[in-house]
N, C-alpha and C positions, 0 to 999 in steps of 0.2 A: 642818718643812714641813707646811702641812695639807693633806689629802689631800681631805678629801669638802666641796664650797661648795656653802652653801644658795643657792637662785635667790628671787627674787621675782618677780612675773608684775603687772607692772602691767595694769590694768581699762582695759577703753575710758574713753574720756572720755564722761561721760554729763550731758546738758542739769541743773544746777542748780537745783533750786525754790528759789521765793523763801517768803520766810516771815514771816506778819505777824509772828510772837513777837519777830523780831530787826529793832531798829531801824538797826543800826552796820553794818558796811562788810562783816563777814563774818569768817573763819577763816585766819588767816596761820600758817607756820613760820616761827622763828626757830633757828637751830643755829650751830654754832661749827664753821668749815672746818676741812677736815684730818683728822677725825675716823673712819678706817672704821666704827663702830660706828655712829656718828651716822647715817652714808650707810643706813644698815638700817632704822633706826630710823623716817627718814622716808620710806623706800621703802614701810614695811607702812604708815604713818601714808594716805600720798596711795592709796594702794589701797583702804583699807578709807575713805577719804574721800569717793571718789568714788562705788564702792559706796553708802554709805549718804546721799550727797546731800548732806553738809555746806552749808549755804547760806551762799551767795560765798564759797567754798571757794578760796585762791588756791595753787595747788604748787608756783610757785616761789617757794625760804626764803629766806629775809632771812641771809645766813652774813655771821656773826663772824670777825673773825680777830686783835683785841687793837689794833687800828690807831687811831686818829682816825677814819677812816673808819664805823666803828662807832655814833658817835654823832650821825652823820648818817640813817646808815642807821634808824637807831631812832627818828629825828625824821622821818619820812617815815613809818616806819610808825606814830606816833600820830598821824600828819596824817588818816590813813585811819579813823581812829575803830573797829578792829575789834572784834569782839562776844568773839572770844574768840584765843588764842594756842598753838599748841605749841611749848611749847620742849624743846629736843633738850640737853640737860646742864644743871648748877648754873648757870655761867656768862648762859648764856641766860634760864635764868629769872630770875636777880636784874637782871640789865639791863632786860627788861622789864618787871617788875614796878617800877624804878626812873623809866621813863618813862612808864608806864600803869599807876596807883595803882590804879585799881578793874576793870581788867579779868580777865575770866579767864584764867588759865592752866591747863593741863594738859602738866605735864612728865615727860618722861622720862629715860633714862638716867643717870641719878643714883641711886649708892649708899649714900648715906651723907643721906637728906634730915633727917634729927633733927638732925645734923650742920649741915647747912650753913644751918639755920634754917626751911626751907620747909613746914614741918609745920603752922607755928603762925598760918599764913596764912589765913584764911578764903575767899580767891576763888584757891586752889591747890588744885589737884589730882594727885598722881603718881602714875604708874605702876610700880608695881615692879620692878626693875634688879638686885637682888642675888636670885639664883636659888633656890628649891625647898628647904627645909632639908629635908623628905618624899622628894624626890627625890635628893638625896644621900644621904641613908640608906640608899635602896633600891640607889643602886651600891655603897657600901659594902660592903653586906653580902656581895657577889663576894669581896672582899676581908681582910675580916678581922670576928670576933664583935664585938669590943672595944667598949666604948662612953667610952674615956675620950678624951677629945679637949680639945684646948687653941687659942684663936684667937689669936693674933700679932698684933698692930695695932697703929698708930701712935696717940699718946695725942689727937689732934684726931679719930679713931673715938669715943672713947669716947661720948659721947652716944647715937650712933644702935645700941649692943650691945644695948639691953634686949630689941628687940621680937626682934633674932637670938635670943637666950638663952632666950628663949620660946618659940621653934620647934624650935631645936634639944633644948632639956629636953623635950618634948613629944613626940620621937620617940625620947625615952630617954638621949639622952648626958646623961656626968656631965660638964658644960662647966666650963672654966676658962678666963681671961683670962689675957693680957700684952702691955701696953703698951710701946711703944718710944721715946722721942723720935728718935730715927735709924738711918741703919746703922751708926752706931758704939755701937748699944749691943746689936747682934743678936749678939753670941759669949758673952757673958754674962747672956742673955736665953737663949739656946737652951742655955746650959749647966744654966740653973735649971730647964726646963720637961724637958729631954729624958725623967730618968726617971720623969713624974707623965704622962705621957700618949703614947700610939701613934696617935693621929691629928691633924697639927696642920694648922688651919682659915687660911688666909691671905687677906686679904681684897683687895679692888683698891683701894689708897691708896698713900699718896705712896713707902711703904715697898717694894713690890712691883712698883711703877713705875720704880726704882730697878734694872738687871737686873744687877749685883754682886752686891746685895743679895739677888734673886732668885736667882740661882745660889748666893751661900753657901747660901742654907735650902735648897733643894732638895739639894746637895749631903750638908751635913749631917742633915738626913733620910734620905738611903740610907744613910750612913755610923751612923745610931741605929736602923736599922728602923724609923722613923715612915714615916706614909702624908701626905706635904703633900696637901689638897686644896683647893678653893675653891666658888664660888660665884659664878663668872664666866668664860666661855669663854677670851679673853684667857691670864688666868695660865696655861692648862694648856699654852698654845702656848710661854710662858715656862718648863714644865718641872715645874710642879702636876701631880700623878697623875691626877686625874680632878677634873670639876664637874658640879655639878647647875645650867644656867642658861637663862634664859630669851630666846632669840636678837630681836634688836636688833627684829627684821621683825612678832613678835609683841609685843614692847611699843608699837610703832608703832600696829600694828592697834587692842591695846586701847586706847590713846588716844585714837584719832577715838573710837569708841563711847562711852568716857566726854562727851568732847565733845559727840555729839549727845544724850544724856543731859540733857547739863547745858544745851546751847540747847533744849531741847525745856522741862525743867522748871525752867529757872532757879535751881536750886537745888542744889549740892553732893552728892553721894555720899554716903552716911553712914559711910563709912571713906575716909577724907582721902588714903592710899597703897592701890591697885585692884592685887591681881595680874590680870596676863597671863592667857591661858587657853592656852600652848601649851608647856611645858618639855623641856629636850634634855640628853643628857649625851653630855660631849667625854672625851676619854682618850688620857694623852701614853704610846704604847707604849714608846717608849725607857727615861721613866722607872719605867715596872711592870715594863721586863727588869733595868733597874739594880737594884730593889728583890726582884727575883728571885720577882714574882708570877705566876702564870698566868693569863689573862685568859678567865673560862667562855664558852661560846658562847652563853651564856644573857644575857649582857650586853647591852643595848640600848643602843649607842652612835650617836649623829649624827654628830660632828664626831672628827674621830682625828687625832692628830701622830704623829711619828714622831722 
């Protein structure tokens, strides 16, 4: 159950300037329904939008939902000729980018962008969706010296580990991988890994999506003294120890800012993936009693399960 929900405060609605730099229709979302995270996502986006003036800024999103429907939807909005796009997951952004070849994007909520291709895009921009590896460190350390730790992932991860393993090494762990093709290869996956590491890293993919699968490893994690944690607020409601991540509301915000960035100087970012500026750490109390931790009062927690 979670206990503490973030609010967002939507802005008045304020008069839009127009702008000679932008010749095209203006600023659409596009998101994929159903999604709570999404729902965050574009709540900080239209806030910090309006805020900052986006010009012909429109807030209501073009939602997916996998239908026919869909690519109607998307031929109405290249009817509109817009200057630029947020999309709200992978999904979204490869549809668009599929009907609108040269326009900009800036996407969010996507973990895995090395992964899913969107790196290698010149008129893509994302914002960062897998949380703090600085700031997981820092809850860590509540819990235990250790620095050997092991990430768990499904082998379509693989791509996007480098730039993880660089942040992680960088605040000192000695990291290790393991790939899975499925849940049917997590019992003999976590029997190789249990005694080379005391913190295992779980990521949000198809594996952890999976909540069998998410209950064996958490299970077998209290059952070996690991610490599962992650990198995504999600998992820890599924029974991860704690994450370092960065809530839906603040990738939203830093979006539009990249946006107006990018209509203002028509030009790209010089780091293709933009963190957030706001990170938070969640913590499933059930599983720190399972694991028979104490939780200091020193701890800085936002989001807490039980």
């Amino acid at each position: 159950m979670r206990v503490n929900l973030r609010t967002v405060a939507f802005g008045l609605a304020l008069a839009l300037a127009a702008s000679a730099q932008v010749s095209a229709a203006g600023v659409f979302i596009v998101s994929h329904k159903g999604v709570e995270s999404f729902e965050g996502a574009k709540a900080g986006f239209i806030q910090m939008a309006y805020g900052l003036q986006l010009p012909g800024f429109n807030p209501k999103a073009i939602e997916l939902d996998g239908s026919a429907g869909d690519d109607s939807a998307l031929a109405a909005l290249a009817a509109q000729n817009p200057s630029l796009v947020f999309a709200v997951g992978s999904t979204a952004a490869k549809k668009v980018r599929k009907v609108l070849p040269d326009v900009w994007i800036v996407y969010g909520m996507v973990y895995a962008p090395e992964s899913e291709g969107l790196t290698a895009d010149p008129k893509m921009v994302g914002v960062t969706s897998l949380g703090p590896a600085k700031g997981l460190g820092t809850a860590l350390k509540a819990f235990t010296r250790s620095k050997a730790m092991t990430i768990l992932h499904t082998q379509a991860e693989t791509a996007s580990l480098g730039p993880l393993l660089d942040r992680l090494k960088a605040e000192g762990y000695d990291v290790q991988t393991k790939a899975v093709a499925g849940p049917s290869d997590l019992q003999a996956a976590f029997d190789a890994l249990k005694d080379q590491c005391k913190i295992l890293l779980l990521l949000p993919d198809a594996l952890t999506a999976n909540q069998d699968a998410m209950r064996f490893l958490v299970s077998q994690c209290v059952a070996a003294g690991i610490l599962p944690v992650a990198l995504a607020e999600p998992l820890v409601g599924s029974g991860a120890l704690l994450a370092s991540f960065y809530p839906p509301e603040s990738v939203g915000n830093k979006a539009a800012k990249v946006a107006a960035d990018i209509l203002k100087s028509g030009e790209a970012p010089a780091e293709r993936v933009v963190d957030p500026s706001d990170a938070s750490t969640a913590l499933n109390q059930g599983t720190a009693k399972a694991l028979k931790l104490s939780i200091p009062k020193s701890l800085r927690v936002e989001v807490t399960y039980e």
